[in-house]
C-alpha angles and dihedrals in degrees: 000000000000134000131226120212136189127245092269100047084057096048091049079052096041090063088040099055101036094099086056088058094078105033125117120234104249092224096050104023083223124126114259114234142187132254121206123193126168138221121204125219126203137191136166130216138180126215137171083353083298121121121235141178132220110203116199118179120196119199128191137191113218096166141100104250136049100277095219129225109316149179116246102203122204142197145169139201133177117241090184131009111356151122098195110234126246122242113274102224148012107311131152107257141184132186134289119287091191140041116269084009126139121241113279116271102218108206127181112254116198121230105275117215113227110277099020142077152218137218121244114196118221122240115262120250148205111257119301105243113209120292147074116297139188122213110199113188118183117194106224097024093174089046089228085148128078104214135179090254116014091189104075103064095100131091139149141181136200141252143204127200120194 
């Protein structure tokens, strides 16, 4: 079962497992590592008679070291319908990664201790029009941190609008 923790539980163990980060696994000699993967939540709401989405991430560390700050990168397309909606604010974007795909969202993601996990919030968005959409989310989106399997940071989930 794993354990969620607030911003200032994990920068008490972030302080507290810094010196893991680094320590090679007696059996090995190798340096122990984290692994992040991520799990995307998705929820939709009407108001007003608009559409929105509420985007949740959820990124664990299964790992054996303290993953460092990160960027959690998202994206959506519309399978059907569409068009995909813009951001509805001021976030840090880069270009596309996939073909009929929004901009990435970049979003901070907080140091996460071996064995636990953090929320990410999702960015906020323009109205939904009607159709069948794809969020993708990829923990480490920048890849800043080295991890035992670098090809598991990615997840999505899909949506219906009526």
């Amino acid at each position: 079962m794993r354990r969620r923790l607030h911003v200032p539980q994990l920068l008490a163990l972030t302080a507290i497992c810094l010196g893991l980060a680094a320590a090679p696994n007696p059996a090995t000699g190798t340096p122990e590592r984290p692994d992040l993967k991520v799990r995307v939540e998705l929820q939709k709401e009407q108001r007003l008679g608009k559409w929105y989405v509420r985007m949740r991430f959820t990124v664990f560390n299964d790992g054996l070291a303290l993953a460092g700050p990160s960027t959690l990168g998202t994206w959506w397309r519309a399978n059907a319908g569409g068009p995909c909606p813009a951001v509805d604010g001021v976030y840090d974007l880069a270009p596309p990664v996939e073909a009929g795909a929004t901009q990435v969202v970049k979003l901070v993601t907080p140091p996460i201790p071996p064995g636990l996990s953090v929320f990410v919030l999702g960015p906020n968005t323009k109205k939904w029009p009607p159709g069948r959409y794809t969020i993708t989310a990829r923990a480490d989106f920048l890849s800043v941190i080295v991890e035992t399997n670098e090809a598991n940071n990615q997840g999505s989930a899909a949506i219906s609008i009526p």
